[in-house]
Phi, psi and omega in degrees: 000024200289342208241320214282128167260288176263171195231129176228136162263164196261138180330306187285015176273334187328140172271187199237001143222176178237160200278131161227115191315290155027299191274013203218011174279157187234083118201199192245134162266135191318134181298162170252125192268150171298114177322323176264304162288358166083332187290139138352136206259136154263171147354272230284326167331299176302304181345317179287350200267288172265140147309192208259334157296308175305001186267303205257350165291322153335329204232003194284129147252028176286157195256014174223122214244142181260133217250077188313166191287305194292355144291314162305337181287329183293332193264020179237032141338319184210330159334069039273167172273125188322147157239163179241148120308116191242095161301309182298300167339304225273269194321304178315292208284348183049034131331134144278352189281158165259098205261154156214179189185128145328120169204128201238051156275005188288311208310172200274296194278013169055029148218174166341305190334295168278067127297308177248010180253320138007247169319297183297327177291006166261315174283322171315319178310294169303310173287011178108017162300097208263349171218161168237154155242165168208172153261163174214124160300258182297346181102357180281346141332244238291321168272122224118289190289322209283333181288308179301307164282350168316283168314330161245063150066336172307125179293136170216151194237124191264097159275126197222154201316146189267003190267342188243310200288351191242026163254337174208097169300334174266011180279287188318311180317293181281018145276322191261012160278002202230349162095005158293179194231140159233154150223148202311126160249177302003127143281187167258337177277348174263147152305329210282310193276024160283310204285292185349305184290299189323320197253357170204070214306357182238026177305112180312336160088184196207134160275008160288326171304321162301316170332288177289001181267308163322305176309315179296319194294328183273347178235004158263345187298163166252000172286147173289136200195151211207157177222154191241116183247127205283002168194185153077293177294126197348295199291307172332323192259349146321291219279276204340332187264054148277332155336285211269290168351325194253328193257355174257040147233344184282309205280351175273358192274317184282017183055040183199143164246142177351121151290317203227146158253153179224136184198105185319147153233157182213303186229342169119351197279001197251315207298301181310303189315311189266341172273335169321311174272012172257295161331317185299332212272282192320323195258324154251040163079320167355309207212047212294319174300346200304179208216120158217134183283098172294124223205114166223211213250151189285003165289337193214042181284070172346256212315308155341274198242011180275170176265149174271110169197155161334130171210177158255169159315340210188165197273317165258040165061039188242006163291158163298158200246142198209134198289132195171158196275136192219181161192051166078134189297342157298343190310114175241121173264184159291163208277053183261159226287330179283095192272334167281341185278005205219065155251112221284008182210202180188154154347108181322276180311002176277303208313315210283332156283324164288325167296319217255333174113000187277327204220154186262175144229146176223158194254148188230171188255138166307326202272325190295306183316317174294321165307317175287333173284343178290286181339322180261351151305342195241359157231338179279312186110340171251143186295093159338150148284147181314330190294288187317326174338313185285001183252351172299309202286338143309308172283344168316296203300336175296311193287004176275324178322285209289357169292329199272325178241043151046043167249142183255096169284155185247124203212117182263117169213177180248080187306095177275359183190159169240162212254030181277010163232034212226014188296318183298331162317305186298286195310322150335267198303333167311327176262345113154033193271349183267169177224164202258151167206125209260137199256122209287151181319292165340324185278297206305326191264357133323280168318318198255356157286330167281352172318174177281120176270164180224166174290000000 
């Protein structure tokens, strides 16, 4: 199979559960605390938030979750998603190394997202949900959810970053061709994005701030209303990992398993989906070498340069609070083109695996991402999302590695989206318009001046 480019699997491959790292963690995830009493959150805390199956998935440590059937039918919509062999990649770069890559831009939102957007408008469904709110960055969220509820009957209101709804308008369209409602955040509909537009009418917005104006939208309605979040949480980064589930039966057809996984983080979930069930081989002595790379972007470096600590979530404090590498619940990143990465905190079980020494991280510059993505666009033929760049441009810099030290590896990553609605980006940086931003110390210890204390 040495010549074989892509690896495909058949609809009856879809798996039938999803991988939950949890039972296979060898430490404890930090609890998630109430915002108001500082104490460990139960059930019934979340109850306004999720339904009560996304609740217990959350806290699940079994290590296999049944995948319902009206999801699977839905996933098989795009399902499985192709794996590649990057052959051209390999020649250009005169490597030795062996790239393959994951790739779920197939999907009808052309990115990871409905995997788990999916799956929550259906247990919303099944309890009685009649609306979700939500936030969205770059908009593959949100359109990801607006397709999901479209499909289970359900109403939905989008606040998405206000720096991305006016970058990437076809981001909007095509939510509200799906039948969705967005509106800019900060906004006027919400208290949080009012006082916010009060103290600065000319906020570029965040997604902690979207966060909170959803969150406020979900527990004020008078509609039964429920709110869904697209990454940094259990069950979320759970439902992904059909990703990986699927690329370690593609990569046993190509007759190899990983050295290196490579994968963006922005909140974890494409990065856990697709790395998790691999993780899982490393942690119970399987896979004790694998080597996996966290790529996130240097303008928004959680992991890199954040303090490990309790925080919230969202900008107006109204999330439970979660351990985690943060650079503050204030935190405005800069306004750069990967709109999903430029989030001030991460995943828990990320955090707690980058501490603990299982998986590494390193922060990359926009202008070097967009150069590994025109590349691989220029040799693979698909156009990257900026988010995914960052995880090319990592694995680009791995195979110069095995080159430079005459080794050959096999390097794995997850082209988690295509970049067809990122084009004014691409135009940009062609013309020689993007710029790198490096994020001043000052800001991150500004920010990280505003933590939460906690005992």
């Amino acid at each position: 199979m040495a010549d074989q480019t892509k690896f495909l699997l058949t609809e009856d491959d879809i798996p039938t559960a999803w991988y939950n790292i949890q039972a296979d963690l060898p430490f404890e995830l930090p609890p998630v605390l109430h915002p108001g009493t500082k104490q460990p959150v139960g059930p019934d805390d979340l109850a306004p938030l999720f339904p009560m199956a996304l609740i217990l998935q959350e806290v699940s440590r079994e290590r296999w979750v049944e995948i319902p059937s009206p999801v699977r039918e839905v996933y098989k919509l795009w399902r499985p998603t192709p794996l590649y062999r990057a052959h051209r990649l390999e020649k250009a770069l005169q490597t030795p190394a062996k790239i393959f890559y994951k790739y779920e831009g197939v999907s009808p939102a052309g990115s990871h997202k409905p995997n788990t957007a999916v799956a929550q408008a259906f247990y919303n469904k099944e309890a009685g949900t009649k609306r979700i709110t939500t936030e969205t960055g770059a908009g593959q969220w949100g359109s990801a959810l607006a397709l999901a509820c479209q499909l289970f009957g359900i109403e939905l209101k989008v606040y998405m970053v206000k720096v991305s709804y006016e970058q990437k308008p076809y981001r909007r369209a095509l939510m509200e061709t799906w039948g969705a409602q967005v509106v800019p955040s900060p906004s006027e509909d919400t208290q949080a994005g009012r006082a916010i537009l009060a103290k600065d009418p000319n906020n570029t917005g965040s997604l902690g701030i979207a966060i909170s104006e959803a969150v406020e939208d979900a527990v004020t309605n008078p509609t039964p209303t429920k709110y869904a979040l697209g990454s940094v949480l259990n069950h979320v980064l759970m439902h992904q990992s059909v990703i990986g589930l699927e690329a370690k039966r593609q990569l046993e057809m190509a007759g190899v398993y990983p050295d290196i996984l490579v994968g963006c983080i922005g909140g974890g979930s494409n990065f856990a989906g697709f790395t998790y069930p691999f993780i899982g081989d490393k942690l119970t002595g399987r896979a004790p070498n694998l080597r996996v790379v966290a790529v996130e972007p240097a303008a928004a470096p959680s992991l890199t340069r954040g303090i490990y600590a309790y925080d919230y979530g969202d900008t107006s404090m109204m999330t439970p609070l979660l351990k985690m590498y943060t650079l503050g619940h204030s935190f405005i990143p800069a306004p750069i083109h990967a709109g999903g990465l430029r989030y001030h905190g991460m995943a828990s079980s990320v955090c707690e695996l980058y501490r603990h020494g299982v998986i590494e991280a390193r922060a990359v510059q926009q202008r070097a991402t967009f150069e590994a993505g025109v590349m691989f666009a220029r040799t693979e033929g698909i156009l990257p999302a900026p988010e995914a760049a960052h995880a090319i441009r990592a694995t680009i810099d791995e195979a110069i590695r095995c080159r430079e030290e005459g080794v050959s590896r096999v390097i794995a990553f997850n082209l988690c989206g295509h970049g067809h609605f990122d084009l004014s980006a691409y135009e940009r940086y062609l013309a020689g318009k993007i710029e790198d931003y490096e994020l001043p110390q000052s800001e991150i210890e500004r920010a990280q001046a505003e933590l939460p204390v906690v005992a």
